[in-house]
PDB file with one MODEL, atoms N, CA, C and O in Angstrom:
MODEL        1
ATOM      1  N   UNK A   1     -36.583 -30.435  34.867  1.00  0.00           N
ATOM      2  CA  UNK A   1     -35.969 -30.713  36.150  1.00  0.00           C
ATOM      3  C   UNK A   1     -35.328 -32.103  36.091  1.00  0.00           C
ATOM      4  O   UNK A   1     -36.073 -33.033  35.784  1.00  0.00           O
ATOM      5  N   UNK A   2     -34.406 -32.288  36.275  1.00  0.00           N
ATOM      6  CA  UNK A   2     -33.670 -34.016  36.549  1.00  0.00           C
ATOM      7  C   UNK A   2     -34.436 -34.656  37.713  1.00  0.00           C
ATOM      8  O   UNK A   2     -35.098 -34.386  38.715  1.00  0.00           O
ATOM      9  N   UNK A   3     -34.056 -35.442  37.142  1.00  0.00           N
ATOM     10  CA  UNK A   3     -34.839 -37.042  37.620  1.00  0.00           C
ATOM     11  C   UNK A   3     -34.399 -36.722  39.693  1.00  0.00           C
ATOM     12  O   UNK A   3     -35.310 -36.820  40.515  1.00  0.00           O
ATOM     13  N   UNK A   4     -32.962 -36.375  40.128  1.00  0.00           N
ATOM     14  CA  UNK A   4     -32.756 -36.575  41.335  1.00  0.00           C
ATOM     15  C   UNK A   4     -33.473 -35.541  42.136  1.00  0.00           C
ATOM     16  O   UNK A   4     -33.694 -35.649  43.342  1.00  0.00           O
ATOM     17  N   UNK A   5     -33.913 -34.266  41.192  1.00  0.00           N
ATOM     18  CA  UNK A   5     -33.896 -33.163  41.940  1.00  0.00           C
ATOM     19  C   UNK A   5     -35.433 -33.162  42.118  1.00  0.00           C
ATOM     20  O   UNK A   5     -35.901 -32.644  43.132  1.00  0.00           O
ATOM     21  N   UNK A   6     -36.510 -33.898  40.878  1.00  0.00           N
ATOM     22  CA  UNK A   6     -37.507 -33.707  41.515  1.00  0.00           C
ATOM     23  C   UNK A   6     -37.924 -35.099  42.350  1.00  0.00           C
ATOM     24  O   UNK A   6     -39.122 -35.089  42.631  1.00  0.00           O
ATOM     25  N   UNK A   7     -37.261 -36.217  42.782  1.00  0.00           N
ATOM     26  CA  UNK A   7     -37.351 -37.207  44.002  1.00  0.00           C
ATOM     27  C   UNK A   7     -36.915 -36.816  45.122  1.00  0.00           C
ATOM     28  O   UNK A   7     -36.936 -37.471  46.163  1.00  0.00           O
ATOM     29  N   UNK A   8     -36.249 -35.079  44.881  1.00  0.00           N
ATOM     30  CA  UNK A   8     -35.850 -34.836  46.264  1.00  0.00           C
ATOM     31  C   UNK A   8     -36.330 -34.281  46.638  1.00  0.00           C
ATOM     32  O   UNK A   8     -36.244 -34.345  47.865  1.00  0.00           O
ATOM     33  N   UNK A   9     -37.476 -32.998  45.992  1.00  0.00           N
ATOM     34  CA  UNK A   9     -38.152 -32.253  45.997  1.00  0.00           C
ATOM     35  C   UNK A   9     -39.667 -33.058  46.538  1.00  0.00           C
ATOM     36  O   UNK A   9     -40.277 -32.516  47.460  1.00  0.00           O
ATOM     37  N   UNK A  10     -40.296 -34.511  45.851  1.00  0.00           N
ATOM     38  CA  UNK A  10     -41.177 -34.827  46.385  1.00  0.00           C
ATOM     39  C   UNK A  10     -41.114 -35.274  47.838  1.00  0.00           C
ATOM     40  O   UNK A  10     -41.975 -35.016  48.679  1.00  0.00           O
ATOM     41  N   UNK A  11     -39.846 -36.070  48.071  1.00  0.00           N
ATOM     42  CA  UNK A  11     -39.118 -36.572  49.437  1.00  0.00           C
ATOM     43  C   UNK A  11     -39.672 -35.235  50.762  1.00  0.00           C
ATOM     44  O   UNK A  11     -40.361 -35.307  51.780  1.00  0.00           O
ATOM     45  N   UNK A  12     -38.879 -34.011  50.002  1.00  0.00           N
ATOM     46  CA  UNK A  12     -38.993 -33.532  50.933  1.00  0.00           C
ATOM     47  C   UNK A  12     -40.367 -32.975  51.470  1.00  0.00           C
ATOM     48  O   UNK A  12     -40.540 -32.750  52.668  1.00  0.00           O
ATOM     49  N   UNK A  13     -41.246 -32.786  50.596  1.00  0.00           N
ATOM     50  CA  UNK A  13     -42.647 -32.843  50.590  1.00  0.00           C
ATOM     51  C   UNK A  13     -43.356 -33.574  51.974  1.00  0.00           C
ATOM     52  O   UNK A  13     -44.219 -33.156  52.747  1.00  0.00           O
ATOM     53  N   UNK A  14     -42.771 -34.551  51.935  1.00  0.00           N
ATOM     54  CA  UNK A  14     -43.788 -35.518  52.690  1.00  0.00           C
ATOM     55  C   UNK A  14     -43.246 -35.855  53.945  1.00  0.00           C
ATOM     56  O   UNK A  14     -43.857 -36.572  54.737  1.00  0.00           O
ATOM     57  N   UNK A  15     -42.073 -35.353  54.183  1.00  0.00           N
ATOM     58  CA  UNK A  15     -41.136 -36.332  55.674  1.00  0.00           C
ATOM     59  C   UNK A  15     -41.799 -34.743  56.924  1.00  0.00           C
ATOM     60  O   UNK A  15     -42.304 -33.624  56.832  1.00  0.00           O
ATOM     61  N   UNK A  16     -41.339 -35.680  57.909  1.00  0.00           N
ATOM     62  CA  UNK A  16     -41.124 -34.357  59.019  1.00  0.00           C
ATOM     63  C   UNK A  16     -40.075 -33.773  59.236  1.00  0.00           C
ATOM     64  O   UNK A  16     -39.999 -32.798  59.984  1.00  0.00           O
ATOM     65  N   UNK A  17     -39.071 -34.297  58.592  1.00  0.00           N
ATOM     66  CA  UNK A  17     -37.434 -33.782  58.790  1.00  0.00           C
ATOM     67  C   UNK A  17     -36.535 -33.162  57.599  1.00  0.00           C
ATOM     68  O   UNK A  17     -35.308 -33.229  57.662  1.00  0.00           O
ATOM     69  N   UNK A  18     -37.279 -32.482  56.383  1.00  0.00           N
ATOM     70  CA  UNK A  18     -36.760 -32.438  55.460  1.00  0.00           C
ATOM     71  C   UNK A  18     -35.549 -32.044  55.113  1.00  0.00           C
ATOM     72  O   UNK A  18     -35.224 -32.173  53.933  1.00  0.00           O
ATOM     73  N   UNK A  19     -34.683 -31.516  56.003  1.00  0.00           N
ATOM     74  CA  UNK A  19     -33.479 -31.468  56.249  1.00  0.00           C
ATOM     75  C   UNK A  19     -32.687 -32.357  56.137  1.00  0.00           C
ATOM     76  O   UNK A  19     -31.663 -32.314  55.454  1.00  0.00           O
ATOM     77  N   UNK A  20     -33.245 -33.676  57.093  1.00  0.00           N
ATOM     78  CA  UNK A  20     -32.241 -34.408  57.152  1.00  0.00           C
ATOM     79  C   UNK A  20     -32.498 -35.836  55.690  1.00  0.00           C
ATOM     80  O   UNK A  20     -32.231 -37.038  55.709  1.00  0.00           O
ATOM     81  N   UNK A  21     -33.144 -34.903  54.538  1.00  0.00           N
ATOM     82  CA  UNK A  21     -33.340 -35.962  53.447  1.00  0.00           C
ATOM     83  C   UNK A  21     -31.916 -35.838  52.443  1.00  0.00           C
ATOM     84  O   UNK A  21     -31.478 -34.853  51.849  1.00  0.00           O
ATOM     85  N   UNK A  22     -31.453 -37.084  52.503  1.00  0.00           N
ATOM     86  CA  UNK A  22     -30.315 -36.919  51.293  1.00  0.00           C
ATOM     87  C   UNK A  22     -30.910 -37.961  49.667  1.00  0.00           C
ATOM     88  O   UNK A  22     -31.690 -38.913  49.628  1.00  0.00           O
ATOM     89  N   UNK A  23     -30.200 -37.317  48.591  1.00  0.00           N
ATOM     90  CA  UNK A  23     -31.058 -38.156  47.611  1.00  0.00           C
ATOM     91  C   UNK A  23     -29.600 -37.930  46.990  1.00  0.00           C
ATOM     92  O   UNK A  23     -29.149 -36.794  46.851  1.00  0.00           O
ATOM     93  N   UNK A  24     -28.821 -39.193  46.587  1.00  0.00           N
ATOM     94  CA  UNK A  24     -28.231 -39.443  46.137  1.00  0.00           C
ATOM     95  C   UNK A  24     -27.883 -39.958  44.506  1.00  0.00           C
ATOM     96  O   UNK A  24     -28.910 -40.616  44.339  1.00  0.00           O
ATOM     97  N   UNK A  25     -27.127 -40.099  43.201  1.00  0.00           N
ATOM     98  CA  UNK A  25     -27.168 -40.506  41.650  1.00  0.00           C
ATOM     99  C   UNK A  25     -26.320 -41.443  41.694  1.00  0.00           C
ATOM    100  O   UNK A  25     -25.227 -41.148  42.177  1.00  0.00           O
ATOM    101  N   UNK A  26     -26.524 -42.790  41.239  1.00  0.00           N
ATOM    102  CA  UNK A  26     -25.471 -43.269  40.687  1.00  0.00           C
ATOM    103  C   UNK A  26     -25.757 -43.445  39.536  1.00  0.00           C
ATOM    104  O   UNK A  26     -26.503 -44.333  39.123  1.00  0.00           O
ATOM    105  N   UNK A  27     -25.097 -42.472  38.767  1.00  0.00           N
ATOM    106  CA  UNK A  27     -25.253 -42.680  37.361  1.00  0.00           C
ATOM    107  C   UNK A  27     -24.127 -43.741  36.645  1.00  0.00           C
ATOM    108  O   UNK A  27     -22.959 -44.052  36.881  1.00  0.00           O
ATOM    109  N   UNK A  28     -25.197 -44.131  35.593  1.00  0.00           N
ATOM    110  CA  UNK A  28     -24.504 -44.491  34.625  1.00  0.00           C
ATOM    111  C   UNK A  28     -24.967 -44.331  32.965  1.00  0.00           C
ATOM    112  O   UNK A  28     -25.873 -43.536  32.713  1.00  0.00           O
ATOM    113  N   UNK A  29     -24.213 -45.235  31.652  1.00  0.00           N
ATOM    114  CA  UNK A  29     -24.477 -44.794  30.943  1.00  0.00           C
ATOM    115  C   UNK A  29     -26.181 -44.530  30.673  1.00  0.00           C
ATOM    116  O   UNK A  29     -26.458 -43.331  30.713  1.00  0.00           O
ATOM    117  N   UNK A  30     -26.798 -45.007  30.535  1.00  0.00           N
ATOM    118  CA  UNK A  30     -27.922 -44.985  30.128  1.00  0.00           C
ATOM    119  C   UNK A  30     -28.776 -45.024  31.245  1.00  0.00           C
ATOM    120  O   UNK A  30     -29.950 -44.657  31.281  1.00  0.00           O
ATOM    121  N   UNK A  31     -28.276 -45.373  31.913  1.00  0.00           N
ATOM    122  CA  UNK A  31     -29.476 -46.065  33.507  1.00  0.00           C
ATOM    123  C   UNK A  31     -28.983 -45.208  35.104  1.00  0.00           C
ATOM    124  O   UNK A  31     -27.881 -44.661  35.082  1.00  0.00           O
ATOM    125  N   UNK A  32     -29.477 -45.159  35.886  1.00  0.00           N
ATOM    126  CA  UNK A  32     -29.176 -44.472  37.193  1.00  0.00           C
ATOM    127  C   UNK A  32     -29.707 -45.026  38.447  1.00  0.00           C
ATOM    128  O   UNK A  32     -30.614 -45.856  38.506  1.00  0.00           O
ATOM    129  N   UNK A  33     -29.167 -44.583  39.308  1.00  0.00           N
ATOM    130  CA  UNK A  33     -29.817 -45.929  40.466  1.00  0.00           C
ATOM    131  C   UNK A  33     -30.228 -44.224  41.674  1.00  0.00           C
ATOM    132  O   UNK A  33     -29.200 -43.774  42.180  1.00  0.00           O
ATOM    133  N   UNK A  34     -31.462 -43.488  42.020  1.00  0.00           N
ATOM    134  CA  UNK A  34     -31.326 -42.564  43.041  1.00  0.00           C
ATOM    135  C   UNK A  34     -31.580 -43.718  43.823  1.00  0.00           C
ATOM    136  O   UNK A  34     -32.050 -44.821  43.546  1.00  0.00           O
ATOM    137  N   UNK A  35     -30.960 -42.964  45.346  1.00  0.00           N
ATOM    138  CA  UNK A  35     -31.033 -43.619  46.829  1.00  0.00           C
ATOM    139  C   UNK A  35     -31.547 -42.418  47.843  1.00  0.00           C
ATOM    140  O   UNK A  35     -31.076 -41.281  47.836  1.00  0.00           O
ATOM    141  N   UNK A  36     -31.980 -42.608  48.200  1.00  0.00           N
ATOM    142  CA  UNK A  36     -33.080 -41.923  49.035  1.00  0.00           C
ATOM    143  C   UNK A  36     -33.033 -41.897  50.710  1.00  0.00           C
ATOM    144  O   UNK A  36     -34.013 -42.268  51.356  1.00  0.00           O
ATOM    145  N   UNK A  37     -31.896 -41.461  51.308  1.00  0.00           N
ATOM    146  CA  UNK A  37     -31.552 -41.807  53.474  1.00  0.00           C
ATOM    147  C   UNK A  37     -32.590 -40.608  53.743  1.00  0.00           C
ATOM    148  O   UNK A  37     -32.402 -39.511  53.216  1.00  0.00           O
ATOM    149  N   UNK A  38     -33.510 -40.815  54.443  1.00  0.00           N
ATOM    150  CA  UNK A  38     -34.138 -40.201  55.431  1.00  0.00           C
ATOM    151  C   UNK A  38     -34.132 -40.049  56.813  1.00  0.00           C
ATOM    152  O   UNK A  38     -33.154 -40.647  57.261  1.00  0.00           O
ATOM    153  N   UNK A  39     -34.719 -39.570  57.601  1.00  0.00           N
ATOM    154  CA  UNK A  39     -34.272 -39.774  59.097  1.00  0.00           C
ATOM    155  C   UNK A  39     -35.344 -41.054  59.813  1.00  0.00           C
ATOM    156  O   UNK A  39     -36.569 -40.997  59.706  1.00  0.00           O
ATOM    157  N   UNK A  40     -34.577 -42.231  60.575  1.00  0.00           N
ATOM    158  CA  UNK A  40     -35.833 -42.864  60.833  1.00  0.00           C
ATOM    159  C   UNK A  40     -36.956 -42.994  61.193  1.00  0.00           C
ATOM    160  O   UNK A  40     -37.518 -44.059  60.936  1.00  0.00           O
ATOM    161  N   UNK A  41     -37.620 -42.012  61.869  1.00  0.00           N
ATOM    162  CA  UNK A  41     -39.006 -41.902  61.797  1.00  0.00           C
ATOM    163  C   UNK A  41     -39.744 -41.341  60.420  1.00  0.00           C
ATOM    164  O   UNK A  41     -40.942 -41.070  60.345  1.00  0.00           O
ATOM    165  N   UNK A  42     -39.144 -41.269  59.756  1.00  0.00           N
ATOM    166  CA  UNK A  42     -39.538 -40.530  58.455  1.00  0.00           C
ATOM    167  C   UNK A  42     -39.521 -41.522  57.264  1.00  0.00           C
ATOM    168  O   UNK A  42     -39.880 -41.148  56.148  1.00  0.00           O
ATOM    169  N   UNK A  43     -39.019 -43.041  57.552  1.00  0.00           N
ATOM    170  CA  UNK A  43     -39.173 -44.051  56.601  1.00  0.00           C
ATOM    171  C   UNK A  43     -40.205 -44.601  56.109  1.00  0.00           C
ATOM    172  O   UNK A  43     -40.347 -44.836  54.909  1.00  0.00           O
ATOM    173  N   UNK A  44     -41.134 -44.891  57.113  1.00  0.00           N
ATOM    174  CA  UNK A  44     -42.588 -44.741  57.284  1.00  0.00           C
ATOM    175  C   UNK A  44     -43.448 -43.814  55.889  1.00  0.00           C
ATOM    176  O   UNK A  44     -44.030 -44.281  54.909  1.00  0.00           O
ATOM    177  N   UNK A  45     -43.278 -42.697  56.204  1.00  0.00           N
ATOM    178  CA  UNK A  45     -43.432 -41.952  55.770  1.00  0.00           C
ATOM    179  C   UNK A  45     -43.493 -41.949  53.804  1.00  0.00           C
ATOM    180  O   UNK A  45     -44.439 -41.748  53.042  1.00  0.00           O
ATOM    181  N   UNK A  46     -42.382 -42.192  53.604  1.00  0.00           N
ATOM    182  CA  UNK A  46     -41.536 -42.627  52.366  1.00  0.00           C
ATOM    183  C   UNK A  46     -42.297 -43.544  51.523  1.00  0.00           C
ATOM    184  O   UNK A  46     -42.766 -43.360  50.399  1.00  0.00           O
ATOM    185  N   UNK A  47     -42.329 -44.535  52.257  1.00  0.00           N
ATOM    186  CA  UNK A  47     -42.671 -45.933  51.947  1.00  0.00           C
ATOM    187  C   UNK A  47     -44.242 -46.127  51.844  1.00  0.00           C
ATOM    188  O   UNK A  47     -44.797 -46.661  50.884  1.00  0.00           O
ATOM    189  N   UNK A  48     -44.768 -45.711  52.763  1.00  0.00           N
ATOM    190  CA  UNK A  48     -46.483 -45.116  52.597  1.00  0.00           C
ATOM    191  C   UNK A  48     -47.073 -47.246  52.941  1.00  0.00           C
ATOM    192  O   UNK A  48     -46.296 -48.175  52.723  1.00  0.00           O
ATOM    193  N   UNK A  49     -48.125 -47.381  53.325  1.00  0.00           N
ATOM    194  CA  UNK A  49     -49.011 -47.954  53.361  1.00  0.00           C
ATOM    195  C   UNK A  49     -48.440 -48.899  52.216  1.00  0.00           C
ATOM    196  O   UNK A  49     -47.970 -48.404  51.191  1.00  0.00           O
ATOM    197  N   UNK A  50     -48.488 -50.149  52.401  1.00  0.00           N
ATOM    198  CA  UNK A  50     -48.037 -51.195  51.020  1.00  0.00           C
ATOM    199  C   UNK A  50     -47.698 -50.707  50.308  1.00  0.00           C
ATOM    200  O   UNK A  50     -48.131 -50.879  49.169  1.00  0.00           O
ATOM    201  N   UNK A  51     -46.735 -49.828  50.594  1.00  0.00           N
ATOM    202  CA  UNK A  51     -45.607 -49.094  49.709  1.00  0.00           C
ATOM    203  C   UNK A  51     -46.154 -47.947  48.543  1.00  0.00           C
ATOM    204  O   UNK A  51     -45.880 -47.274  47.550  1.00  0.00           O
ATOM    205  N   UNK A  52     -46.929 -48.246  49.323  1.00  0.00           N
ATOM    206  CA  UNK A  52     -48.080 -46.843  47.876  1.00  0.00           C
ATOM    207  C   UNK A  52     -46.901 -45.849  47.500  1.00  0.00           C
ATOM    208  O   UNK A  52     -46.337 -45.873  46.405  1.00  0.00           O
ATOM    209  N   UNK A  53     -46.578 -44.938  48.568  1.00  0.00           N
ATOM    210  CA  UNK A  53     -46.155 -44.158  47.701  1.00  0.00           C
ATOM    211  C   UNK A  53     -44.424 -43.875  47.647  1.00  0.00           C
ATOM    212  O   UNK A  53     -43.901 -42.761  47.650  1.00  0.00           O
ATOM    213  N   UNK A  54     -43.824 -44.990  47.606  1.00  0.00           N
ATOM    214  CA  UNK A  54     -42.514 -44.919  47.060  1.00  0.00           C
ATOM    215  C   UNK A  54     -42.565 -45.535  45.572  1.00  0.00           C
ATOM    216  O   UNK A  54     -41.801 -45.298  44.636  1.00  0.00           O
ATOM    217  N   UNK A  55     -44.030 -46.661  45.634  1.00  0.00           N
ATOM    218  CA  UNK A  55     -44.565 -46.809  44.349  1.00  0.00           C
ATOM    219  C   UNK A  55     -44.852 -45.744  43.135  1.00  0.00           C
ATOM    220  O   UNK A  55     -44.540 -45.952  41.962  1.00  0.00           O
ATOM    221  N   UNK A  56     -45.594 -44.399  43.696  1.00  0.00           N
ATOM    222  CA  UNK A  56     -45.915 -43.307  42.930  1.00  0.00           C
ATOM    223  C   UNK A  56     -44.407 -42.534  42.885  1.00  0.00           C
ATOM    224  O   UNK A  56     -44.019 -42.272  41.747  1.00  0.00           O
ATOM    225  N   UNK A  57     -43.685 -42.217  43.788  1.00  0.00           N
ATOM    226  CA  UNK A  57     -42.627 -41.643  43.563  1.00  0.00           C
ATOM    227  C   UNK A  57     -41.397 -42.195  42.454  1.00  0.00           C
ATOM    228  O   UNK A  57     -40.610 -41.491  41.822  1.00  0.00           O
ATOM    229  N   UNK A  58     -41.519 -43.689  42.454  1.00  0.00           N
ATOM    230  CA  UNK A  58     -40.681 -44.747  41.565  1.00  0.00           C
ATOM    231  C   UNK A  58     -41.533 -44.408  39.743  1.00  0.00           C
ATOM    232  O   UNK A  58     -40.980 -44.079  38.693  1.00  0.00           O
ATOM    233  N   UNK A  59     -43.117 -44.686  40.053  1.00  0.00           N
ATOM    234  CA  UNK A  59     -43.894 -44.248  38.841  1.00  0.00           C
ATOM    235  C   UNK A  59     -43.450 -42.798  38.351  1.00  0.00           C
ATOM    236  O   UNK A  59     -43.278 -42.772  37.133  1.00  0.00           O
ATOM    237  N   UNK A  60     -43.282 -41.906  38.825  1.00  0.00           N
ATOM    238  CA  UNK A  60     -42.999 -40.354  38.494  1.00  0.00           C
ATOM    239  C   UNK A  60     -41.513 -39.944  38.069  1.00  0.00           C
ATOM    240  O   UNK A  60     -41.227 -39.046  37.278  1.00  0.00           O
ATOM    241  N   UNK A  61     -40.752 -40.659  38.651  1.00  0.00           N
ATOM    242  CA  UNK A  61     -39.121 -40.869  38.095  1.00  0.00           C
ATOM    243  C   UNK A  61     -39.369 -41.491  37.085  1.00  0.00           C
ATOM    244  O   UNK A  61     -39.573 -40.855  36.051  1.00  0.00           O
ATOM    245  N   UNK A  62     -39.426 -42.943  37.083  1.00  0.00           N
ATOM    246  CA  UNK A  62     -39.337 -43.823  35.829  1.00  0.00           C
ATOM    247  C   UNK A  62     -40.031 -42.504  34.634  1.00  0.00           C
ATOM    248  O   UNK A  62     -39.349 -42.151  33.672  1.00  0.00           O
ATOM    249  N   UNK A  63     -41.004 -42.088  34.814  1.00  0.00           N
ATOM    250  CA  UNK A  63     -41.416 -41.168  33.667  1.00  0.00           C
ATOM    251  C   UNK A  63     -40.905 -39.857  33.233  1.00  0.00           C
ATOM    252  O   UNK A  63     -40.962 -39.414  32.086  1.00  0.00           O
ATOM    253  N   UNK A  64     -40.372 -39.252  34.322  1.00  0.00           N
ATOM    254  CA  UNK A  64     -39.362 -38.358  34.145  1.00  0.00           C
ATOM    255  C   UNK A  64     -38.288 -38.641  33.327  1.00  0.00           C
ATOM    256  O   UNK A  64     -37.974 -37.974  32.341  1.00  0.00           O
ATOM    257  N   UNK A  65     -37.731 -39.612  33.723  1.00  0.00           N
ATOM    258  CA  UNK A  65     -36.635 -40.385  33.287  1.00  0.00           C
ATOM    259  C   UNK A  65     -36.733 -40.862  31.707  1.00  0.00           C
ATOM    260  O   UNK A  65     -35.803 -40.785  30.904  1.00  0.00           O
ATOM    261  N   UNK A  66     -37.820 -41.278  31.481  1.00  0.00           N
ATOM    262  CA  UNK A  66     -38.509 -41.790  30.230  1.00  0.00           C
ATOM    263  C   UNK A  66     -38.387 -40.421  28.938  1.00  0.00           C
ATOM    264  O   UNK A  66     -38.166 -40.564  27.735  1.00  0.00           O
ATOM    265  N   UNK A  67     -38.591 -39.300  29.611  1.00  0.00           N
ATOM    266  CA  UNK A  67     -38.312 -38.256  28.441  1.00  0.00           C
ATOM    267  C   UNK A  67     -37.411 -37.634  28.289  1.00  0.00           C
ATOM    268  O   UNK A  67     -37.193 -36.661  27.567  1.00  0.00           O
ATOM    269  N   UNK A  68     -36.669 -38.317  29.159  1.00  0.00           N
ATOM    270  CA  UNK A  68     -34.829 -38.301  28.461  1.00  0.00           C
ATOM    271  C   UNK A  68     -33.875 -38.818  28.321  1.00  0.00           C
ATOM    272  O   UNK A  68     -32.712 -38.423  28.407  1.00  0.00           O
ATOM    273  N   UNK A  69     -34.739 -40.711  27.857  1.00  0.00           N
ATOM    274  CA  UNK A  69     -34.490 -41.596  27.464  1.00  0.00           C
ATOM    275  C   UNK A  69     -33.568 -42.470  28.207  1.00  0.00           C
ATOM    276  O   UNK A  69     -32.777 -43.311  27.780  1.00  0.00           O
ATOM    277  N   UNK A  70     -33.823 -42.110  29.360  1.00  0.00           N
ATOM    278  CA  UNK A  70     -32.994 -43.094  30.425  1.00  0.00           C
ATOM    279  C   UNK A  70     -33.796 -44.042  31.068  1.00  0.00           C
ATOM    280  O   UNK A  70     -35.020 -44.031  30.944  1.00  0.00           O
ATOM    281  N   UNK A  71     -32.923 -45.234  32.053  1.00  0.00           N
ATOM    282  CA  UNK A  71     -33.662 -45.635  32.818  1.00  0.00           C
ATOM    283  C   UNK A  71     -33.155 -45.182  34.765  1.00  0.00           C
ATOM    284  O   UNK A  71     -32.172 -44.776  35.385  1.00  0.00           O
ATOM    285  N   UNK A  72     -34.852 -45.677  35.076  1.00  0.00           N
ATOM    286  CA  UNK A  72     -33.884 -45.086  36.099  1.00  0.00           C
ATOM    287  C   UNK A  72     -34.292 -45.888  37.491  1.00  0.00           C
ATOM    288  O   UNK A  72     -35.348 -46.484  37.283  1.00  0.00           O
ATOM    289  N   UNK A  73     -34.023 -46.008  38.246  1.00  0.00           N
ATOM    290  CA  UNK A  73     -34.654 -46.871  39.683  1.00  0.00           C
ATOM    291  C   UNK A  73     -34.439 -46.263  41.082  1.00  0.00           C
ATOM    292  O   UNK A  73     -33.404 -45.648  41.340  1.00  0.00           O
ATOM    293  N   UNK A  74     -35.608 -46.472  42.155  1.00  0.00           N
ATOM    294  CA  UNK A  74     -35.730 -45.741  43.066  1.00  0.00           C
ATOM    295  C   UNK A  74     -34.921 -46.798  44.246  1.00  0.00           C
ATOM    296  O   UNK A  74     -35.037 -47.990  43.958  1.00  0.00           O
ATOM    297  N   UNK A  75     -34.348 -46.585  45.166  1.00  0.00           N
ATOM    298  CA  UNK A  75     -34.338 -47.256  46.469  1.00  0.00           C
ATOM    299  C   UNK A  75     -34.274 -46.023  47.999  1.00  0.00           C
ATOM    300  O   UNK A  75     -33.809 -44.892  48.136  1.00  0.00           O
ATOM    301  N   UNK A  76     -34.822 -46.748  48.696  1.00  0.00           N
ATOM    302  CA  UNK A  76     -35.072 -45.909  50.264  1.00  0.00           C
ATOM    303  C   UNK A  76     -33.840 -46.776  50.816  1.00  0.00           C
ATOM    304  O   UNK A  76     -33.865 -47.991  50.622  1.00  0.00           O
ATOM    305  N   UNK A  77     -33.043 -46.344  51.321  1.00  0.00           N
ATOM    306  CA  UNK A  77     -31.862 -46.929  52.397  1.00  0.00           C
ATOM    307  C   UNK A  77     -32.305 -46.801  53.609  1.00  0.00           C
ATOM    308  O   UNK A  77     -33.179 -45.976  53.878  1.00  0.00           O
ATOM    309  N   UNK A  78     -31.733 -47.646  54.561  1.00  0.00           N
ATOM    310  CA  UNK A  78     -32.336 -47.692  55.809  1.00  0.00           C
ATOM    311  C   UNK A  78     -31.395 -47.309  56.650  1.00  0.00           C
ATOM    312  O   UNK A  78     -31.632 -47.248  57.856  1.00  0.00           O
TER     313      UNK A  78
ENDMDL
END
């Protein structure tokens, strides 16, 4: 599965609005930047408690990412 499709897949997991989750690529050569708009009550959500789990979601890309030798980085837009 690519790196965007399963951050969109966990995204949508966890919000109350999974509809309104967009997960965006900016790829490049080697490296990629996903961006992550949710609906605002659903940022919360995302971001988890001292960021726990955009932490685990960033941990699970980066490793995804890792076995197909890319790099890669998470951001939540507001």
């Amino acid at each position: 599965m690519p790196v965007k499709g399963l951050v969109e897949h966990i995204t949508r997991a966890l919000v109350d609005e999974p509809e309104s989750v967009q997960v965006r690529e900016v790829a490049g050569e080697r490296s990629s930047i996903i961006e992550i708009a949710v609906a605002p009550s659903d940022i919360g959500k995302v971001i988890g408690k001292r960021g726990r789990i955009i932490h685990a979601i960033r941990t699970v890309a980066k490793a995804s990412a890792a076995k197909q030798d890319k790099r890669v980085e998470v951001e939540v837009l507001e």
